[in-house]
C-alpha positions as a printed Julia matrix, in Angstrom:
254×3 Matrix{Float64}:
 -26.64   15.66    5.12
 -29.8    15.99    7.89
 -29.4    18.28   10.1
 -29.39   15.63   13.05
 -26.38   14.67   11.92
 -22.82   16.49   11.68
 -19.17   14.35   10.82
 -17.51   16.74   12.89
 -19.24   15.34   15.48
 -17.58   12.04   14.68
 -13.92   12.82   14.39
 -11.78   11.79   17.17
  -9.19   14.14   17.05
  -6.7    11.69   19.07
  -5.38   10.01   15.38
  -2.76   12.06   14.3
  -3.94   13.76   10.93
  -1.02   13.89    8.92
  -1.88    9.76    8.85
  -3.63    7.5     6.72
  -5.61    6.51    9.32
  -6.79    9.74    9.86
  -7.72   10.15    6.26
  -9.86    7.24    6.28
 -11.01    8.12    9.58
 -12.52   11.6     8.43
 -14.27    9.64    5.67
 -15.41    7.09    8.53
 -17.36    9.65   10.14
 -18.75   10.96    7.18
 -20.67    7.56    6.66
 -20.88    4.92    9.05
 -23.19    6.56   11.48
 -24.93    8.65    8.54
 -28.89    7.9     8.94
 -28.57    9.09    5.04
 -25.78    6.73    3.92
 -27.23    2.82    3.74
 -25.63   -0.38    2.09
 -22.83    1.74   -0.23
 -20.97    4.95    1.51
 -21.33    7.69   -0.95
 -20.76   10.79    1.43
 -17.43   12.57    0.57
 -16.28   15.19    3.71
 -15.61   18.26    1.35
 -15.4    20.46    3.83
 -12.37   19.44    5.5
 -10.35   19.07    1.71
 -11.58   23.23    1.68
  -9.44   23.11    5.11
  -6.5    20.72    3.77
  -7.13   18.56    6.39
  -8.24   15.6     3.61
  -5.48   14.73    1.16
  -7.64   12.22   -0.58
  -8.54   11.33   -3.43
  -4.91   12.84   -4.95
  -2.56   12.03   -1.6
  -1.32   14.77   -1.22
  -1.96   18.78   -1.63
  -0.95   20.04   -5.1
   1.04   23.13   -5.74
  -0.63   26.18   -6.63
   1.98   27.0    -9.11
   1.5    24.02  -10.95
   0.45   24.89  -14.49
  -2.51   22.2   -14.65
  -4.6    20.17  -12.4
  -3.18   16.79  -10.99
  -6.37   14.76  -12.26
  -9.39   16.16  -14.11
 -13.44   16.32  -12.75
 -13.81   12.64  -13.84
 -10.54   11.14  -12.33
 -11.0    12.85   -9.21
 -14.71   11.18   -8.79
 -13.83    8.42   -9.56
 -10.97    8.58   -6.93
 -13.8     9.59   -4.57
 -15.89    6.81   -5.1
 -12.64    4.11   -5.21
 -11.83    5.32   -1.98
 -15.2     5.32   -0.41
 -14.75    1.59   -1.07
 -11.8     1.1     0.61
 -12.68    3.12    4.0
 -15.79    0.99    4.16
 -14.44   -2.47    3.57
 -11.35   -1.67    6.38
 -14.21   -0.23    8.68
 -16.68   -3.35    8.44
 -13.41   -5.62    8.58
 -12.81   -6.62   12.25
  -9.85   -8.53   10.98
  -7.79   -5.28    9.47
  -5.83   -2.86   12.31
  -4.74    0.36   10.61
  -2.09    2.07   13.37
  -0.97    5.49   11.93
   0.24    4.59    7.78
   0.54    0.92    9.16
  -1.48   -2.13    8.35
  -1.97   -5.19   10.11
  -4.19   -7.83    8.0
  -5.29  -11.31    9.63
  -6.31  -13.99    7.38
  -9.21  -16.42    7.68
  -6.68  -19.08    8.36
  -4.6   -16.98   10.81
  -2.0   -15.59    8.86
  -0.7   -12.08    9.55
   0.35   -9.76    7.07
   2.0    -6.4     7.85
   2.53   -3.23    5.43
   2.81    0.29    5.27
   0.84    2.67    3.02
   1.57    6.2     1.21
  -0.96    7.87    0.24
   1.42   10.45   -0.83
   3.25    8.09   -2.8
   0.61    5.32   -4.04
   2.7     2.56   -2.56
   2.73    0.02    0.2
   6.24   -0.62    1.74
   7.47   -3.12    4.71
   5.7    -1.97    7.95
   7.42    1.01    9.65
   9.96    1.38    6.77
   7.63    4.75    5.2
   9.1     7.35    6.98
  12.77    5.89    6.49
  12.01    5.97    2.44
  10.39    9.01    2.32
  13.25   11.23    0.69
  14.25    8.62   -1.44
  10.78    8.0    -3.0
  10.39   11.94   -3.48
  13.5    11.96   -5.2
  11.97    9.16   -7.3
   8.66   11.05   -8.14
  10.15   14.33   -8.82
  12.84   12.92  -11.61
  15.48   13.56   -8.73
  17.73   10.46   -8.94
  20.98   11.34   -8.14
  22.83    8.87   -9.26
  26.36   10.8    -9.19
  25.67   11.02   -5.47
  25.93    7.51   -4.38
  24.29    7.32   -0.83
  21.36    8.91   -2.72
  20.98    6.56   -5.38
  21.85    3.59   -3.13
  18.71    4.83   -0.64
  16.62    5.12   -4.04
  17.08    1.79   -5.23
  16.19    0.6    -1.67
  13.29    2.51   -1.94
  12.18    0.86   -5.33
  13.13   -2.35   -3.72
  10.93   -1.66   -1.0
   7.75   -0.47   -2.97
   5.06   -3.42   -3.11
   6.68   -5.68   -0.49
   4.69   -6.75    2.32
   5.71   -8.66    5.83
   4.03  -12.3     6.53
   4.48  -13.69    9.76
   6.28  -17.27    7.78
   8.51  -19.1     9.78
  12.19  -17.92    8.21
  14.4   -20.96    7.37
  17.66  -18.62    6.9
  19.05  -16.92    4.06
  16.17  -15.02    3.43
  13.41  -17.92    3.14
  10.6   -18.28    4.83
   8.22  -21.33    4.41
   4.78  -21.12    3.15
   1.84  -21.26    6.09
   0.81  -24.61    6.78
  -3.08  -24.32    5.37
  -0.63  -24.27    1.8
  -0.77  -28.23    2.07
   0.57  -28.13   -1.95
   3.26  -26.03   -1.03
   4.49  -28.16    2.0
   8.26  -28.64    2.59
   8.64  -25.27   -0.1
  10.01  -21.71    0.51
  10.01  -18.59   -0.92
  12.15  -15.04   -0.65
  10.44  -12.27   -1.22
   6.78  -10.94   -0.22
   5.69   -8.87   -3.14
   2.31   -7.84   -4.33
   1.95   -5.99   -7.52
  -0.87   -3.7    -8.01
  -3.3    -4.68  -10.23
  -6.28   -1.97  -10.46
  -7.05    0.78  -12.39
  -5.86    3.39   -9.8
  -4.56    3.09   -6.49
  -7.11    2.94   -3.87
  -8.64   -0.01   -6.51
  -5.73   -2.42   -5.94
  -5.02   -1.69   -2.3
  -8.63   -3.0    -2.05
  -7.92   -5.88   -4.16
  -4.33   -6.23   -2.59
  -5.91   -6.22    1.12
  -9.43   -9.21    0.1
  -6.07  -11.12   -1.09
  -4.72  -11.28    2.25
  -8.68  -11.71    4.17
  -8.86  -14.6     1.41
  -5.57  -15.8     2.4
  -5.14  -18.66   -0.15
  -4.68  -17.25   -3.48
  -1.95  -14.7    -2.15
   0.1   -17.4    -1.08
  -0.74  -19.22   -5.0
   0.93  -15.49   -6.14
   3.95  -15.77   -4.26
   4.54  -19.32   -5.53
   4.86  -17.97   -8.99
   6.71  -15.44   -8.15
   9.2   -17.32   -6.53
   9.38  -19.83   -9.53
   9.52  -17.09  -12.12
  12.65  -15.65   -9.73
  14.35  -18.78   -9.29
  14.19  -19.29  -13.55
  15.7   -15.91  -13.45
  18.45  -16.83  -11.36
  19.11  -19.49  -13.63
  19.2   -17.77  -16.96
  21.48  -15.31  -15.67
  24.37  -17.54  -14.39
  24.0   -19.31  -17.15
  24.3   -16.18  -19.34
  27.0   -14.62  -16.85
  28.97  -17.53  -14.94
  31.03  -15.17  -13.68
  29.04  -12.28  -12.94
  27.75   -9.73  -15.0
  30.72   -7.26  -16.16
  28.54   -3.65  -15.14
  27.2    -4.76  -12.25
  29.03   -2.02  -10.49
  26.59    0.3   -12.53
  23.92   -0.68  -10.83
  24.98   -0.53   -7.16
């Protein structure tokens, strides 16, 4: 780094830092205005992980009692570099709003799409639903399910319920459905249920990239939720015919 230039000069220290905003903030000003950096970021703020002030690339500050390292040298470069990517694509991107762990995504056709993100977690939830699923989803990571407690394992089925869903602004029909935008001409007069996007990267920061170009794009994440709600729908209909009545256990799984 020159010496007529310092990222610490660049933080605003206004975003509250126990956000992902922040985190991608700090990397932000560690690039964008970098007379070193060009096309491709590739400065990493190392300074401020000394200070545990950057959770990235892991998500979150490891224990020092734990017997061996969360990722090895390689992993955690490659991390690095995956999120480099990501910083850089929501920076240049007028059309992506990051408010606290919050995202708000406009399409090229005008569609809005609204999530939440845990770094801590690797995860993207409904918007504002992180901090209400935050206990659950430790419980989750840690082994902790608690099933014989059964306010705990209802809020950690939520939880899983919650992980990969995402909020479009589709007009809702009732019960649950919501139409598909109107630049979907093939899809006119149809409806689907649920708003899920699975990852599909090598790591994390790779398919929240991939996850957020979908919803820029705006076409071919509406094509995924079309299968998806044709794949549920012949799911539906396997199982009453299977279990007319109702599965037997389904208390088990409340």
């Amino acid at each position: 780094m020159s010496k007529d230039f310092d990222g610490w000069d660049e933080i605003d220290w206004d975003i509250d830092i126990d956000s992902a905003r922040f985190q991608f903030h700090i990397i932000e000003a560690w690039n964008k205005n970098n007379p070193n950096v060009k096309d491709k970021w590739s400065q990493w703020p190392n300074q401020l992980g000394k200070l545990k002030l950057l959770l990235l690339p892991l998500g979150y500050h490891s224990s020092p009692w734990d017997k061996k390292p969360k990722l090895t040298d390689d992993e955690s470069e490659q991390l690095k570099r995956d999120w480099l990517k990501v910083a850089q694509y929501i920076s240049e991107t007028d059309s992506i709003e990051l408010d606290e762990n919050t995202f708000t995504v406009i399409g090229q056709h005008g569609s809005k799409f609204r999530f939440d993100i845990s770094l801590e977690f690797h995860r993207w939830l409904p918007p504002n639903s992180l901090d209400r699923h935050y206990t659950a989803l430790r419980n989750i990571r840690n082994g902790a399910r608690n099933k014989h407690v059964l306010g705990n394992h209802i809020a950690n089925l939520e939880a899983c319920l919650a992980t990969w869903e995402i909020e479009t602004n589709s007009e809702s029909i009732g019960f649950g459905f919501v139409s598909f935008p109107e630049h979907m001409t093939e899809y006119k007069n149809m409806e689907y249920q649920d708003a899920h996007i699975i990852p599909q990267g090598e790591s994390f920061p790779e398919s929240l990239l991939m996850m957020i170009q979908l919803l820029v794009e705006d076409v071919e994440v509406w094509n995924i939720l079309h299968q998806q709600e044709l794949a549920r729908r012949k799911s539906n209909e396997e199982f009453d015919k299977k279990w007319p009545n109702g599965r037997p256990d389904d208390w088990m799984y409340l």
